[in-house]
C-alpha positions in Angstrom: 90.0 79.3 102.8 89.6 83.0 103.1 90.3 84.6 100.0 92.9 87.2 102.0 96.0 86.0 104.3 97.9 89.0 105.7 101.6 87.2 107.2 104.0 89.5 109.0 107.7 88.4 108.8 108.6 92.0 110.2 108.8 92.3 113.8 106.4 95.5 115.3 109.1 97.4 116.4 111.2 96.7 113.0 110.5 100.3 111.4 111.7 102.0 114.5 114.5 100.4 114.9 115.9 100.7 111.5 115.0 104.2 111.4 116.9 104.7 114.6 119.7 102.8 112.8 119.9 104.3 109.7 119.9 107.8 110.9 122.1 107.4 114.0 124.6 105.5 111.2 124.1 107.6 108.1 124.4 111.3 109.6 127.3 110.7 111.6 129.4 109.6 109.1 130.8 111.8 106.0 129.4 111.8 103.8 126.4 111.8 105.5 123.7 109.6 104.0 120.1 108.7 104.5 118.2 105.7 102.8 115.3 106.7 100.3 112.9 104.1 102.1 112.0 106.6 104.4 110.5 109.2 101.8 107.7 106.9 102.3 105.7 107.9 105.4 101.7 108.7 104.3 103.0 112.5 102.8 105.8 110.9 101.1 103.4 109.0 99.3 101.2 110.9 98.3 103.8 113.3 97.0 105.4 110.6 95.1 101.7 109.8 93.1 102.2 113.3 92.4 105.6 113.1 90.8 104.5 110.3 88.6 102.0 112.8 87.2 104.3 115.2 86.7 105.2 115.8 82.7 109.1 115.7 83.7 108.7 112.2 85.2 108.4 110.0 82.6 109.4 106.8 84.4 105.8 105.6 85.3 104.2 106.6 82.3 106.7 104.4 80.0 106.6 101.2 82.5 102.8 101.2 82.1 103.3 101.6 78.3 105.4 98.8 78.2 103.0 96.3 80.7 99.6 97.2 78.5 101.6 96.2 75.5 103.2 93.5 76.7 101.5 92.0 79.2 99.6 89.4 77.1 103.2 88.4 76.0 104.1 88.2 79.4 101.7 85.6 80.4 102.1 83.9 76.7 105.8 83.3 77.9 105.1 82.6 82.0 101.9 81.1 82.3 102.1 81.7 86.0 99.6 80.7 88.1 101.1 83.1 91.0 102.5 86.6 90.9 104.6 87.9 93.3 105.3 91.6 93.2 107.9 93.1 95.8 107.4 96.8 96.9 103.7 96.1 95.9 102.6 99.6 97.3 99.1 99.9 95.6 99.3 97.2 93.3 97.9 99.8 90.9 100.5 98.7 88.0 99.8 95.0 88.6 96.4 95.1 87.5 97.9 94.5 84.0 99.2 91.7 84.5 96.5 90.6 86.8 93.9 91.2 83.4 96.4 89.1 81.8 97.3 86.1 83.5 94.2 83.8 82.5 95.7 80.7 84.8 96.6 82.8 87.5 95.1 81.5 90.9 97.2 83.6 93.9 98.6 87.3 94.5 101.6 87.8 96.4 101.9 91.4 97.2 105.0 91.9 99.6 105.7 95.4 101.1 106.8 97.1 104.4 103.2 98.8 105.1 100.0 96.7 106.3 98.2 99.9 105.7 99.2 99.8 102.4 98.8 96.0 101.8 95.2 95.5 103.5 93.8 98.4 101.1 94.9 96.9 97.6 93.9 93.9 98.5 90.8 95.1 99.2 90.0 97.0 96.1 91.5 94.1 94.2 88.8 91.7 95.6 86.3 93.7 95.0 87.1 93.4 91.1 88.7 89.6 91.3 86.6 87.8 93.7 88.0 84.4 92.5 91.9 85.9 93.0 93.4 84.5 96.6 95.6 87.2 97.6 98.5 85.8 100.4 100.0 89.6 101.6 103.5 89.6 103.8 104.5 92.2 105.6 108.1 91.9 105.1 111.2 93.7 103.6 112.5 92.2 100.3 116.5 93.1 100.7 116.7 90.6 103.6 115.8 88.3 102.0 111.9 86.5 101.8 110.3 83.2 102.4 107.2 82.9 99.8 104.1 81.1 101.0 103.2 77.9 99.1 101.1 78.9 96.1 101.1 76.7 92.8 103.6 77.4 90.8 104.7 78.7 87.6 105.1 81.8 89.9 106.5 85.3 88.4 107.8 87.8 90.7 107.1 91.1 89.6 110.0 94.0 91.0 108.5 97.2 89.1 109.4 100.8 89.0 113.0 100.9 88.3 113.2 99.9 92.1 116.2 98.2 91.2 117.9 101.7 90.8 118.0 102.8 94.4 120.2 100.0 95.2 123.9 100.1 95.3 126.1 97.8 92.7 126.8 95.3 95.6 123.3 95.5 97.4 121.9 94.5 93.7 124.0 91.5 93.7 122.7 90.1 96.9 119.5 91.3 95.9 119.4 89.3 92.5 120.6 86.4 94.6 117.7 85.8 97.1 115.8 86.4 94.1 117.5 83.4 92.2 116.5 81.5 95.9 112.8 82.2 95.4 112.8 80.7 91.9 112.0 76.8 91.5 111.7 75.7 87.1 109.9 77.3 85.1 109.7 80.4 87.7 110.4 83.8 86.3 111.8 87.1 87.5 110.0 90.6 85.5 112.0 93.6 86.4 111.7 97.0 85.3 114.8 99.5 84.8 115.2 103.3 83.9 117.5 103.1 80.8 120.8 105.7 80.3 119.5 108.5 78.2 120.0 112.5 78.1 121.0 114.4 81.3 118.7 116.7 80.9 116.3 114.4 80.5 117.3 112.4 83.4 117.8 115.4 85.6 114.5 117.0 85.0 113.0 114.4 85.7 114.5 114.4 89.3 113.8 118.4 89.9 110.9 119.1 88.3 109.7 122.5 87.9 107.0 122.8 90.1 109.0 121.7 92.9 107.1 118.2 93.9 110.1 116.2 94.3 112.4 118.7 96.2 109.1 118.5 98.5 109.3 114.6 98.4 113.2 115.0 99.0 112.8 117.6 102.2 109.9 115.0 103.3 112.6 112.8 104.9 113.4 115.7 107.0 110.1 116.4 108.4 109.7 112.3 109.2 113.0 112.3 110.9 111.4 115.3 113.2 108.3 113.4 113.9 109.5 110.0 114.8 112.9 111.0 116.8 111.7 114.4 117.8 114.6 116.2 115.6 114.5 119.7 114.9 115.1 119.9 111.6 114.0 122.6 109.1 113.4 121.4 105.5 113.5 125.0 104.4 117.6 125.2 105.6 118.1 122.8 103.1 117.8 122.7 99.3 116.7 120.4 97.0 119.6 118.9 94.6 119.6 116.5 91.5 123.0 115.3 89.9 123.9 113.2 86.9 127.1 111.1 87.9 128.3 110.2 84.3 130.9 107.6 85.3 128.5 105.8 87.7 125.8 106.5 85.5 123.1 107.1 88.5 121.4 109.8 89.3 121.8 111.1 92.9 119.4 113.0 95.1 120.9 115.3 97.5 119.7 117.9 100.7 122.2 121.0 100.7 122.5 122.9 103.7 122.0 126.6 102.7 123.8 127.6 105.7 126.5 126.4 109.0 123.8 124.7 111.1 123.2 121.8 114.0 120.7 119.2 114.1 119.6 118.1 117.8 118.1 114.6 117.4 117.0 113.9 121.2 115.9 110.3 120.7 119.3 109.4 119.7 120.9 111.5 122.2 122.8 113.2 119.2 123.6 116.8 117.6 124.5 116.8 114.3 126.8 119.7 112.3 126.6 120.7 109.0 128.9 123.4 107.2 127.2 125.7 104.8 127.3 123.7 101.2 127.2 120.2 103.2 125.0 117.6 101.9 122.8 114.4 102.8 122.6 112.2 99.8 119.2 110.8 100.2 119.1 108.8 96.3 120.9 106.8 94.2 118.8 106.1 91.2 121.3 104.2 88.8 120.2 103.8 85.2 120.7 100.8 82.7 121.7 99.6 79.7 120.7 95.6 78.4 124.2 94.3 78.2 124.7 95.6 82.5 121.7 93.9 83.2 122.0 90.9 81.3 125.3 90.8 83.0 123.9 91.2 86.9 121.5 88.9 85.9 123.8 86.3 85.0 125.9 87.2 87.5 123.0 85.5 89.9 122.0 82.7 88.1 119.3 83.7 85.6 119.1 84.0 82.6 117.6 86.9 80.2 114.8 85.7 77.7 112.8 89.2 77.1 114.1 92.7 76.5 111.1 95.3 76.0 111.0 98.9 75.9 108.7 101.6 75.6 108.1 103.2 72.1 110.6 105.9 72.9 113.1 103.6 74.6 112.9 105.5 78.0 112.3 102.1 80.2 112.7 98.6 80.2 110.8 95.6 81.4 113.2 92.4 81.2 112.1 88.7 82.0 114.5 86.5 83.2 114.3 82.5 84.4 116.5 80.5 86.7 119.7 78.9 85.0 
């Protein structure tokens, strides 16, 4: 058997449509709204590499702290013989776990991009010849259907991903996870943890200005793919603490009173000076929320690590 499968459970069109959908939804309601999934076209990616080299961002840094530490406790505790990571992207953090996984046999990499999947998989073949990596194209919050790869299987969600998605959305979300899980599966998450807001915040609007770049980016993909006419320089970049919800929330201010023609959905859109888009919700944890979520879809907490500083969180959690 080849050594690389590539499924698509994501129709062609898929990304256009919900593109169509999300915009045509989230800017003409108030308050208007846009989905962070589509910071992501080739520029949005690149930026975002760049913001996890930024010294403000310290998110990436204390994730990978935590897997080169941990990792051989990780497989100690697993002993999968299949990972499967969601939002796989590069698979650049993996390759921890990958090193430290001695019965591991398959590689699961799910993400939205083929571009994306076909080149990890390719680098990661060149180093792990004897590694049969199984890609799908497919989008994790609708729920997945895992090829059949020998189990214990532990599915990787890295990043803090978890963050960007509402309190209800992360219920469902747990739940298709708990689905995916047979005994002696295991679920690895990573989450941001509640700290300073200034921390927090800098880290969202750093000083060189990558991530209002990344934040505008949304703007200039909108333009492209539904022939908009947006300018990214009306709008400015904002980054907000909400202490009651504790999240942080990325924002696009209009600087002045302006309309937005949008011709493939046959729309114009208004904004008053001060009006916003909010383009982020990045909610941060503590252990007792997410032991809580957890539980609240069937599994169980074993692990709690954190990075010397205690900036990030990697949990591991079975089915109960």
């Amino acid at each position: 058997m080849s050594p690389f499968l590539l499924t698509r459970t994501l129709p062609e069109d898929a990304t256009d449509a919900d593109l169509r959908a999300d915009v045509l939804h989230g800017l003409t309601r108030t308050p208007k709204v846009l989905p962070p999934k589509w910071f992501y076209d080739a520029r949005g990616s690149e930026l975002f590499e760049e913001i996890t080299r930024l010294p403000e961002y310290y998110p990436t840094r204390a994730e990978r702290e935590i897997l080169i530490a941990r990792a051989p406790g990780i497989a100690a505790v697993t002993r999968a013989r299949t990972l499967v990571e969601l939002g796989s992207g590069s698979s650049e953090k993996t390759r921890h776990l990958l090193d430290a996984l001695p019965a591991l046999e398959s590689y699961v990499p799910v993400d939205v991009s083929e571009s994306a999947l076909t080149a990890a998989a390719s680098s990661l073949l060149d180093e792990r010849p004897a590694l049969s990596v199984h890609a799908l194209i497919a989008d994790f919050t609708r729920g997945l259907a895992l090829p059949g790869t020998p189990g214990p299987r532990l599915v990787a969600f890295l990043g803090g991903t978890i963050g960007n998605l509402l309190p209800d959305e992360r219920a469902v979300f747990l739940k298709s996870v708990r689905s995916l899980l047979a005994p002696g599966d295991a679920l690895l998450m990573g989450t941001d943890l509640v700290k300073d807001e200034a921390t927090l915040v800098a880290a969202y609007d750093d000083a060189q200005g990558v991530t209002a770049a990344f934040n505008k980016n949304v703007l200039s993909v909108i333009d492209r793919e539904l022939g908009a006419d947006f300018d990214p320089d009306d709008f400015e970049h904002v980054a907000v603490w909400d202490r009651e919800r504790e999240w942080i929330e990325m924002r696009l201010r209009a600087r002045t009173a302006l309309t937005v023609k949008i011709p493939e959905l046959d729309i114009a859109v208004s904004f008053e000076a001060g009006e916003e888009i909010r383009t982020e919700v990045s909610a941060k944890f503590r252990q007792g929320g997410v032991r809580r979520e957890l539980g609240g879809a069937g599994l169980e907490l074993r692990e709690w690590w954190t990075d010397g500083a205690g900036r990030f969180a990697l949990s591991l959690a079975v089915a109960v």
